[in-house]
TIVEX-358691 format. One record per residue (C-alpha): x, y, z. Coordinates in steps of 0.2 Angstrom, whole numbers, padded with zeros to 4 digits, always signed. Layout:
N
XYZ ...
END
This chain:
714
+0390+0506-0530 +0405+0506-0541 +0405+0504-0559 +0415+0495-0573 +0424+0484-0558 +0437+0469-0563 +0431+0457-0576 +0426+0440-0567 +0441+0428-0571 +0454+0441-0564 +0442+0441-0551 +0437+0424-0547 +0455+0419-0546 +0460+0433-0532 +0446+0427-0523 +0449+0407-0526 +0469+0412-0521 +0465+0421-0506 +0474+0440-0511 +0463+0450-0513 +0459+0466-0502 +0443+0474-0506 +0429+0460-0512 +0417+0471-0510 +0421+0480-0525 +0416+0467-0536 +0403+0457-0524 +0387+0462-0520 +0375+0473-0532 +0386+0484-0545 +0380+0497-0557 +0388+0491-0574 +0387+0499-0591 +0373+0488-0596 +0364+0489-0579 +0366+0482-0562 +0372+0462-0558 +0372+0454-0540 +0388+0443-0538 +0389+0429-0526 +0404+0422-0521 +0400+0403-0519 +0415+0390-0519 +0410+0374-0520 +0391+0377-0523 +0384+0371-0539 +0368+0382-0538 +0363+0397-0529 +0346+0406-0526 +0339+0421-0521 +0325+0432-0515 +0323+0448-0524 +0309+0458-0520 +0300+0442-0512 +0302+0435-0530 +0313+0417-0528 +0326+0417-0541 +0343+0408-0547 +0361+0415-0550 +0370+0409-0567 +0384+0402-0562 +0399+0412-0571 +0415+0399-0567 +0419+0383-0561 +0426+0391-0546 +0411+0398-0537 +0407+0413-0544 +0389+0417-0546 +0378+0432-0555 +0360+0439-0556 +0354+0454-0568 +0338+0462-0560 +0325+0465-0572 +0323+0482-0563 +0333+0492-0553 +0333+0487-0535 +0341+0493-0518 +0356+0484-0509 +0344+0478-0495 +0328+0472-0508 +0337+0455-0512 +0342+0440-0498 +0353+0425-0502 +0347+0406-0499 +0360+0400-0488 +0365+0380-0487 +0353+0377-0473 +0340+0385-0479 +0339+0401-0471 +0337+0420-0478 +0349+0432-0473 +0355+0447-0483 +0374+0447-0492 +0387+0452-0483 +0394+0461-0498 +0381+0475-0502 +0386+0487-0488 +0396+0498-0485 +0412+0500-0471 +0406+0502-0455 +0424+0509-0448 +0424+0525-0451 +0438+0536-0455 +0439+0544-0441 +0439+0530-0432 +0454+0521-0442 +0463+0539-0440 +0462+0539-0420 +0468+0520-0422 +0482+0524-0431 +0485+0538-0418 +0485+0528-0403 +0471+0538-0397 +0455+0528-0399 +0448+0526-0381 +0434+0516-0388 +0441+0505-0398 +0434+0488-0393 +0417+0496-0402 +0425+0497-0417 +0436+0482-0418 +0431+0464-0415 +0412+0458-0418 +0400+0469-0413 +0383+0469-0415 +0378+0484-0427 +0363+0490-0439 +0367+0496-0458 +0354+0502-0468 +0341+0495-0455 +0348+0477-0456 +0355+0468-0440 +0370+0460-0439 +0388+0459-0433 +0401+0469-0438 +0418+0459-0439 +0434+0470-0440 +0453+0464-0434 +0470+0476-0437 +0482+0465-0450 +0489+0477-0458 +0505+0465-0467 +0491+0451-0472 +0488+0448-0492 +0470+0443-0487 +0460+0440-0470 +0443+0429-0470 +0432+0426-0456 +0429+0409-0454 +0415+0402-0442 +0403+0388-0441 +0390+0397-0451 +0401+0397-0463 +0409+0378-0460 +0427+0387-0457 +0430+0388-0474 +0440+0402-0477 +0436+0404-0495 +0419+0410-0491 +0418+0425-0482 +0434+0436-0487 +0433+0452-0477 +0441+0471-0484 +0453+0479-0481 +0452+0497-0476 +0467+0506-0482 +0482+0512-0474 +0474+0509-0458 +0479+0490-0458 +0459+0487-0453 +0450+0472-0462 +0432+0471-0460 +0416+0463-0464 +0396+0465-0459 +0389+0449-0457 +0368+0453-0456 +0356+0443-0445 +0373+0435-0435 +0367+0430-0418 +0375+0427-0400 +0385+0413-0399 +0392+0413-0416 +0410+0404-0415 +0423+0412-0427 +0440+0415-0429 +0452+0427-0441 +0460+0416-0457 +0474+0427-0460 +0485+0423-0475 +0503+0431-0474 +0512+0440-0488 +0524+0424-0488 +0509+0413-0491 +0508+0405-0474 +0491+0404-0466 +0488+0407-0448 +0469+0403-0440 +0469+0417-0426 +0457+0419-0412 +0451+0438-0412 +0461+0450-0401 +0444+0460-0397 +0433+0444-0393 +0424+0447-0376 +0419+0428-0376 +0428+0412-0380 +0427+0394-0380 +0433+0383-0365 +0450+0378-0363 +0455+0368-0375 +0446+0377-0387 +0450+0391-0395 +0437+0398-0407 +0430+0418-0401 +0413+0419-0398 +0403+0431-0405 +0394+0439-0385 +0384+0455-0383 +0393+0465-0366 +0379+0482-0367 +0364+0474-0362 +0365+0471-0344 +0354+0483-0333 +0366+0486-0320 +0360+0492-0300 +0374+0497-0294 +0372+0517-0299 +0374+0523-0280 +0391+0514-0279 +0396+0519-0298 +0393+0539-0290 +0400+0537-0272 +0415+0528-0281 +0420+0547-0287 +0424+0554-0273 +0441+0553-0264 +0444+0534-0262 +0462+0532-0255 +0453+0543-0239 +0445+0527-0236 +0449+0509-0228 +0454+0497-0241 +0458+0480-0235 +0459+0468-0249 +0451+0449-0252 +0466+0443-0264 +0459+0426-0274 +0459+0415-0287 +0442+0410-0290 +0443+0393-0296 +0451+0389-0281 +0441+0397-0266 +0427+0387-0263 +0422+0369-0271 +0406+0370-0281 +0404+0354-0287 +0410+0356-0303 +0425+0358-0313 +0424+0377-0311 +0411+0387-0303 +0400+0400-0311 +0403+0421-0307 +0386+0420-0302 +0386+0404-0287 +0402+0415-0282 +0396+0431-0282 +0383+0428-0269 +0395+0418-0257 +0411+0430-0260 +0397+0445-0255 +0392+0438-0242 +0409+0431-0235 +0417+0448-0237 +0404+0457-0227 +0405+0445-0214 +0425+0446-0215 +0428+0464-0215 +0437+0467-0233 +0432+0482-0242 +0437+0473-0260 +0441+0457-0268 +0456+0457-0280 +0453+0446-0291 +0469+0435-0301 +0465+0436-0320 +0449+0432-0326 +0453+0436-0343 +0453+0422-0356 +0472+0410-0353 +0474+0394-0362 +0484+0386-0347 +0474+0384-0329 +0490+0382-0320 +0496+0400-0328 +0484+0408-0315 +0478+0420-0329 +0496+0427-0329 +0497+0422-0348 +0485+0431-0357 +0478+0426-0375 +0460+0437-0376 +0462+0452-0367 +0443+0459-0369 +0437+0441-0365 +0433+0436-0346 +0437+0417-0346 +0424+0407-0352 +0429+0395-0335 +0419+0404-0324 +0404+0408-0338 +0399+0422-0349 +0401+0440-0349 +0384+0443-0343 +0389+0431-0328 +0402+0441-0325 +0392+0459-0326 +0383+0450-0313 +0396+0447-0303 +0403+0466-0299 +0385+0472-0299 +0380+0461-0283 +0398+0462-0275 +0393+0483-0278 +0377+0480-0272 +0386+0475-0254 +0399+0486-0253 +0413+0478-0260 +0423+0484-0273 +0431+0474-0288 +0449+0475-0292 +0457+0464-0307 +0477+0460-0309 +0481+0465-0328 +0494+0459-0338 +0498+0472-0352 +0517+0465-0349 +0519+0451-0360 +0506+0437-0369 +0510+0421-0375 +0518+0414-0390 +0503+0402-0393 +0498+0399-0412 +0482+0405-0409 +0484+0421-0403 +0492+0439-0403 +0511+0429-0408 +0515+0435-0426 +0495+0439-0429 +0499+0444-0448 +0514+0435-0451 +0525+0447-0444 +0529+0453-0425 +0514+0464-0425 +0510+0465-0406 +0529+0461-0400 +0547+0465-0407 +0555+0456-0422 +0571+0456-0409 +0571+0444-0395 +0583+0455-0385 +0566+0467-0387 +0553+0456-0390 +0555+0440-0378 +0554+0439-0359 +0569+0426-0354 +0562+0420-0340 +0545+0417-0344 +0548+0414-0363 +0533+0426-0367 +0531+0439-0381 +0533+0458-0376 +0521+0472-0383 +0527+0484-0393 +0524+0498-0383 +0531+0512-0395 +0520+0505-0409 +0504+0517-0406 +0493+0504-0412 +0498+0492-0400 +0499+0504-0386 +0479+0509-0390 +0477+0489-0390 +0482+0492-0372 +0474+0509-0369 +0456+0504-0374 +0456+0488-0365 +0460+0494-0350 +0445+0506-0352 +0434+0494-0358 +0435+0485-0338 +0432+0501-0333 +0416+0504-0344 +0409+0490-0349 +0412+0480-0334 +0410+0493-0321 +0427+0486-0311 +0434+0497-0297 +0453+0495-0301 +0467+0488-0310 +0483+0478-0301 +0495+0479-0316 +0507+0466-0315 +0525+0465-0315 +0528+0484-0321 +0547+0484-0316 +0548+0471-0333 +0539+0486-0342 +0551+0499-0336 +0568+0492-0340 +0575+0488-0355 +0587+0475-0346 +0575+0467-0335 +0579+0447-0332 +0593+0450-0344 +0612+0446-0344 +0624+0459-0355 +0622+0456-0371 +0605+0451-0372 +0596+0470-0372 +0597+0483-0383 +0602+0500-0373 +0595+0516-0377 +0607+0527-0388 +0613+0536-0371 +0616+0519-0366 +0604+0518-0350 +0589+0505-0347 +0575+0515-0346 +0561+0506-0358 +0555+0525-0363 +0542+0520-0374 +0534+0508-0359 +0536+0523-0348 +0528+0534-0358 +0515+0522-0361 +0509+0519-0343 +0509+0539-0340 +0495+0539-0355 +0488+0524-0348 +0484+0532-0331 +0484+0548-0337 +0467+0544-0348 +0459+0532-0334 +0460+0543-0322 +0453+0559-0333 +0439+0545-0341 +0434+0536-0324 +0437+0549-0306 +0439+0536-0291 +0445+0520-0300 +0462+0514-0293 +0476+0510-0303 +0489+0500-0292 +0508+0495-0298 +0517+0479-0294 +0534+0484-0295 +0546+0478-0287 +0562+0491-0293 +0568+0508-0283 +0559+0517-0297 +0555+0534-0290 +0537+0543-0295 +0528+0527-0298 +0513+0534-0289 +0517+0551-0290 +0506+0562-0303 +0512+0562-0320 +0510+0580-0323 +0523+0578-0307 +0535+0568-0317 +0529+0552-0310 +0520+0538-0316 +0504+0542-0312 +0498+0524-0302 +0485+0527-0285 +0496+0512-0276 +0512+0505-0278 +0514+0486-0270 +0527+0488-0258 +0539+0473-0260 +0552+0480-0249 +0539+0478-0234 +0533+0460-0238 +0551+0454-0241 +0559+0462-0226 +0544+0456-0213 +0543+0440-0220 +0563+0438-0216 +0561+0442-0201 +0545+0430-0196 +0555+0416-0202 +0568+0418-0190 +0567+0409-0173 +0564+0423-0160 +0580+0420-0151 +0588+0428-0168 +0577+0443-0171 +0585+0454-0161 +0598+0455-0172 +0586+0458-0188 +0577+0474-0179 +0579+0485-0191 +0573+0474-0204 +0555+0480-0195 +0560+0500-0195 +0568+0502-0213 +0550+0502-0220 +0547+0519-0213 +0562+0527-0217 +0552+0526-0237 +0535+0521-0228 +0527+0540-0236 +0539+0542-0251 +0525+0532-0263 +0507+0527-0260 +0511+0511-0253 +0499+0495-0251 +0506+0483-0239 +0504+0465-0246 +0504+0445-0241 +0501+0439-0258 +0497+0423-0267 +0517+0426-0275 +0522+0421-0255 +0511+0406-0255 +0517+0395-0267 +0532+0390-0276 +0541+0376-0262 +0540+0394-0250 +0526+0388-0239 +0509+0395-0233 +0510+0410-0223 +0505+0397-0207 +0521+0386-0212 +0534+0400-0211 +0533+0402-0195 +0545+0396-0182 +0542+0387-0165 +0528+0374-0160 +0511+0376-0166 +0504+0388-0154 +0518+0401-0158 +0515+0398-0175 +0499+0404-0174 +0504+0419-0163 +0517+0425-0175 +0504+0423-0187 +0491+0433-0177 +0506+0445-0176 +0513+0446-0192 +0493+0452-0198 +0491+0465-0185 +0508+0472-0188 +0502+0473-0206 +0488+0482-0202 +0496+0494-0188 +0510+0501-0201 +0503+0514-0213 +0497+0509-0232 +0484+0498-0238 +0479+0480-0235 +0481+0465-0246 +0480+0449-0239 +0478+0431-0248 +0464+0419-0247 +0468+0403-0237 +0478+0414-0225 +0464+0420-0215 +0463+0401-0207 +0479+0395-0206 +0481+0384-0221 +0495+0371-0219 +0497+0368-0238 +0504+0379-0251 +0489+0386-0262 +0485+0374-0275 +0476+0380-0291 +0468+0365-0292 +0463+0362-0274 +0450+0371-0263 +0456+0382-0248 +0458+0369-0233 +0440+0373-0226 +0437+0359-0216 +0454+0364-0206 +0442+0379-0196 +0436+0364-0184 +0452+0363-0177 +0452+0378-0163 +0467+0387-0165 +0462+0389-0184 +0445+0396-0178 +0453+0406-0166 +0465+0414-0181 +0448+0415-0192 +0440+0426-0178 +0454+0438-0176 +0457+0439-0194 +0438+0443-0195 +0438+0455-0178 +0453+0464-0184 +0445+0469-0199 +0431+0475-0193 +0441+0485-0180 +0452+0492-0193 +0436+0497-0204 +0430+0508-0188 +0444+0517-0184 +0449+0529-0195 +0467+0532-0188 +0470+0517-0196 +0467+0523-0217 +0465+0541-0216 +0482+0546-0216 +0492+0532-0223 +0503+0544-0235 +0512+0555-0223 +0520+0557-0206 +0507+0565-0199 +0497+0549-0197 +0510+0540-0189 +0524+0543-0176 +0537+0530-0165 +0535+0530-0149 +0551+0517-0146 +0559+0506-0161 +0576+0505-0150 +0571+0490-0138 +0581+0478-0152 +0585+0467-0137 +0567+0461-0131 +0561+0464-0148 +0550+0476-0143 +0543+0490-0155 +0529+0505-0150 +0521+0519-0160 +0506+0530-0162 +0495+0528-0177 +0485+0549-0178 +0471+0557-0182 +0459+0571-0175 +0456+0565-0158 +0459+0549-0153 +0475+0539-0158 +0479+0521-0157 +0497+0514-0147 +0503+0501-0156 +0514+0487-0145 +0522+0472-0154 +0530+0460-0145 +0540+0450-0156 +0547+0437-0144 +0537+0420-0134 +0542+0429-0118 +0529+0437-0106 +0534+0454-0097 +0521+0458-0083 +0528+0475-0081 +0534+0481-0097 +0536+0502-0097 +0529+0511-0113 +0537+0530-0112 +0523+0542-0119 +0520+0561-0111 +0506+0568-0109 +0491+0555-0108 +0475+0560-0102 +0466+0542-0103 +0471+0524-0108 +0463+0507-0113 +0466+0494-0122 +0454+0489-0137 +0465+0475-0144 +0474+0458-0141 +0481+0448-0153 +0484+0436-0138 +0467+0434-0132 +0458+0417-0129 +0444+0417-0141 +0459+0418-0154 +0470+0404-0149 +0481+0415-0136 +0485+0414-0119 +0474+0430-0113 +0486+0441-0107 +0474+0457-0108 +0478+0474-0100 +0462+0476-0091 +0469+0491-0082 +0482+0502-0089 +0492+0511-0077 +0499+0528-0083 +0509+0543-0076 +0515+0559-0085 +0531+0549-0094 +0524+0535-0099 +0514+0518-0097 +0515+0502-0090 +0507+0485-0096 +0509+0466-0097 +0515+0462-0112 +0508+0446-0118 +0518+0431-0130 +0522+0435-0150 +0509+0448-0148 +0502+0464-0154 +0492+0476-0142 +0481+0490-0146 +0477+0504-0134 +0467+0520-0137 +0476+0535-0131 +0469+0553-0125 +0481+0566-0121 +0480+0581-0111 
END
């Protein structure tokens, strides 16, 4: 309790003028020099009572502004009086506690260091002195005031002012007996006078587009099942098939209702994704966006899944059963850029807090979006923590972060003249690189077997190489080359691609120089550039073969699988955000018959190990002929102990009965796969009989095919 504190008027009019930055010395129970008092802060109220010892009493009014006092006729603790709030209820003042954010913790904030940080910042639910409540804290460290507004407290920002912790630019404010559901938001008054009415940038729950108010939601109570998967998770994961479910949730399947819940999902996703063969979904954001047609691409509550889908216990529920069934959970992440919106991280305190005061620094030109601060270590722990908190809190399996070429140069989308070079006058974004090295740096240390996957599109070397390495310190790296290349070459009519061959062989002359995942993404699907179906040359049935081909050619070259929803049946129609995949198009048979191989080749790619376990370096792979450019034709071995797998891609509509493989030494041949059999829409030129010598093999080679045969050698 502090003594002597400012005299009332003084007081009463920082209060009613919103600048003051510790309430707390003056509210609440204080010892003064003729005993102790109890002020209440009460704009607007004509009377006041409390409870004091189970005794009903009344504050004396001290100014027309709303201040209140009570002298207790003896002396009494900071938890033996309540406060009659306008509805009648009891709850204790929010003014008779002390900080709940530690010194330590404000110091590790400053730091950029504080791994835990959603704990501390945002509204938790907490205990001080044996009371219950929630603990509201929000960095603003240029503000002249911050309140919290809510509906308990009718928004009125005058009400509950919160207190500023110092140096650390931390305001905070216990609220006792608060309860889930709470809506609320930050009232933040700028040293200018201008007041801005921010959502919380640690909420993990918000209100529904629209909307914008944080809701006060409790993330530590779900009792998860899913320890098994959480332990085998540890062990070396990229040894392992991974064959990704991309999708956007709002769009898969129609439930009926605007959006469907995590929960109607996650049994159906389970269920579809055993049945399918993929080993993960990777889910688009789910964190909270303002705009559906973003995708989730424009962040504004980075702890928040979107309240679209439901709460954060729907969501807990959601990777617990997909763990439950063997699938793991990825999420994209967009630590990039957020946007500008009133209501969000833009200019939280009235200044470029989160971003740059320069707009060569601080906005993205294409997507006029605001750009973190990555050398501000507060900012940088914003990051830091959040990523950890999907790890902890929400048990997810790996993090896709988006567009990390826009983090890694200063230029990036920029003509000269619009970016600030570093003083040796390169483009490196050092304080971005430097950021991502902590940031896999710590996951990797905190969480053993979570994947950390890059979308970068740049010749940036190291970006999955270990940082004490000089890398980046990413598991994956997306490999854009590969899914710009092939898809060039699909799109041309066969008659041309002999002319494009090496647009197929370039990729391995990098294939093992990063971990590479090999992706057909929702980025390919939309946009006026057509479904992955639709690209295709040629009347339908070669379109569907190409297709066959194009996945099976994915699935043959080393690196990991990532595949679109909607492409597994041969949707028509670009994906639309607002439109459920094209279902109904799998009573059509040849989009059956590309739904079954989608489905066979993932299970066959799930059961041979050749095929995951050595997807990193040559010793995995090896060509057995990329020269026959004329007939399109391209041969090669995917390895491991024992068996091996001959890959033959025929990239062409013609047939060849007797087409001659040269391979030495074979000991025993079959064929175990056929892009072109009947059940999938081809024409069932299957080698039922290989013939074989010691220089080679012969085979019919079926249309805009792939065929997979299992090799023995002596």
């Amino acid at each position: 309790m502090t003594t002597l504190p400012a005299e009332p008027p003084k007081m009463s009019a920082a209060l009613l003028e919103q600048r003051e930055h510790n309430p707390h010395h003056f509210l609440g129970l204080h010892e003064t020099v003729s005993g102790q008092v109890i002020r209440l802060w009460r704009p607007g109220a004509s009377e006041v009572h409390l409870e004091v010892k189970g005794q009903i009493v009344g504050a004396k009014p001290i100014d027309e502004h709303g201040l209140f006092a009570f002298e207790p006729s003896e002396k009494i603790k900071r938890t033996d009086y309540r406060i009659y709030h306008t509805d009648g209820s009891l709850g204790h003042d929010p003014y008779a506690f002390w900080p709940l954010v530690g010194e330590m913790d404000a110091y590790l904030f400053n730091a950029g260091c504080h791994y835990q940080l959603y704990r501390v910042l945002g509204a938790n639910f907490r205990e001080a002195e044996g009371v219950e409540g929630v603990h509201f804290a929000v960095w603003a460290p240029n503000a002249r005031s911050v309140s919290l507004v809510a509906d308990f407290n009718h928004w009125d920002g005058r009400i509950s002012p919160m207190r500023c912790m110092g140096a650390s630019g931390i305001w905070e404010l216990f609220i006792p007996g608060l309860k889930e559901g709470t809506k609320y938001k930050f009232e933040v008054r700028s040293k200018d006078g201008m007041l801005r009415i921010k959502s919380d940038p640690h909420a993990f729950f918000s209100e529904l587009r629209p909307q914008t108010a944080s809701v006060v939601s409790q993330v530590y109570t779900h009792a998860w099942k899913d320890a098994e998967w959480m332990e085998d998770r540890k062990k070396e994961s990229l040894n392992r098939p991974m064959n990704v479910y991309e999708m956007h949730l709002g769009s898969w399947r129609n439930y009926g209702t605007e959006f469907a819940s995590f929960r109607k999902i996650a049994v159906d996703l389970a269920e579809y994704c055993e049945e399918m063969g993929f080993t993960h979904v990777e889910l688009l954001p789910v964190m909270e966006h303002p705009l559906d047609e973003s995708w989730g691409y424009q962040v504004s509550g980075f702890y928040a899944v979107t309240s679209r889908y439901g709460t954060p216990a729907d969501f807990q529920f959601f990777v617990d059963h997909m763990h439950q069934k063997g699938i793991g959970v990825i999420l994209d992440w967009v630590p990039a850029h957020f946007p500008t919106d009133d209501f969000s991280l833009n200019r939280f305190d009235g200044t470029a807090l989160y971003e740059h005061e320069d707009p060569r620094k601080g906005i993205h030109p294409h997507w006029n979006t605001a750009i973190f601060n990555y050398g501000r270590k507060e900012v940088a722990n914003f990051l830091l923590a959040n990523a950890l908190f999907w790890f902890e809190v929400m048990h997810i399996d790996g993090l896709r972060v988006d567009a990390v070429a826009s983090l890694l140069y200063l230029d990036y989308g920029r003509k000269d003249g619009e970016w600030i070079p570093n003083p040796d006058g390169s483009n490196f974004n050092i304080e971005a690189i430097e950021f991502l090295k902590h940031l896999n740096s710590i996951v990797h240390e905190r969480f053993p077997g979570v994947l950390m996957i890059a979308e970068e599109s740049s010749a940036f070397t190291g970006v999955s190489h270990p940082v004490e390495k000089g890398g980046l310190g990413f598991d994956l790296k997306w490999n854009m080359g590969w899914m710009n290349d092939t898809l060039r070459y699909f799109c041309k009519d066969p008659v041309y691609r002999k002319y494009h061959q090496n647009e197929l062989t370039f990729s391995l002359l990098y294939a093992f120089t990063e971990s590479f995942m090999l992706v057909l993404s929702h980025d390919e699907v939309v946009h006026m550039k057509g479904s992955i179906l639709s690209k295709m040359p040629g009347p339908d049935w070669q379109k569907f073969a190409n297709t066959r081909l194009l996945y099976s050619y994915q699935m043959g070259h080393p690196g990991k699988k990532l595949l679109f929803m909607g492409g597994e049946i041969g949707q028509w129609s670009e994906w639309d955000c607002k439109a459920e995949l094209e279902w109904y198009l799998l009573q059509y048979p040849l989009h059956q018959g590309l739904f079954n191989f989608v489905k066979e080749l993932n299970h066959f790619y799930k059961r041979h190990p050749v095929l995951w376990q050595r997807d990193f370096d040559w010793e995995g792979y090896e060509w057995i002929d990329f020269a026959d450019a004329e007939n399109c034709i391209i041969s090669y071995l995917r390895k491991g102990t024992g068996v091996q797998l001959a890959f033959v891609h025929n990239f062409t509509p013609e047939y060849r009965e007797n087409y001659r493989i040269p391979l030495a030494k074979i000991q025993a041949i079959q064929e175990v796969f056929n892009s072109d059999a009947e059940r999938f829409g081809g024409s069932d030129k299957l080698n039922k009989t290989v013939g074989f010598d010691e220089t080679g093999f012969t085979i019919q080679l079926a249309p805009l095919a792939t065929m997979i045969f299992q090799v023995s050698f002596a």
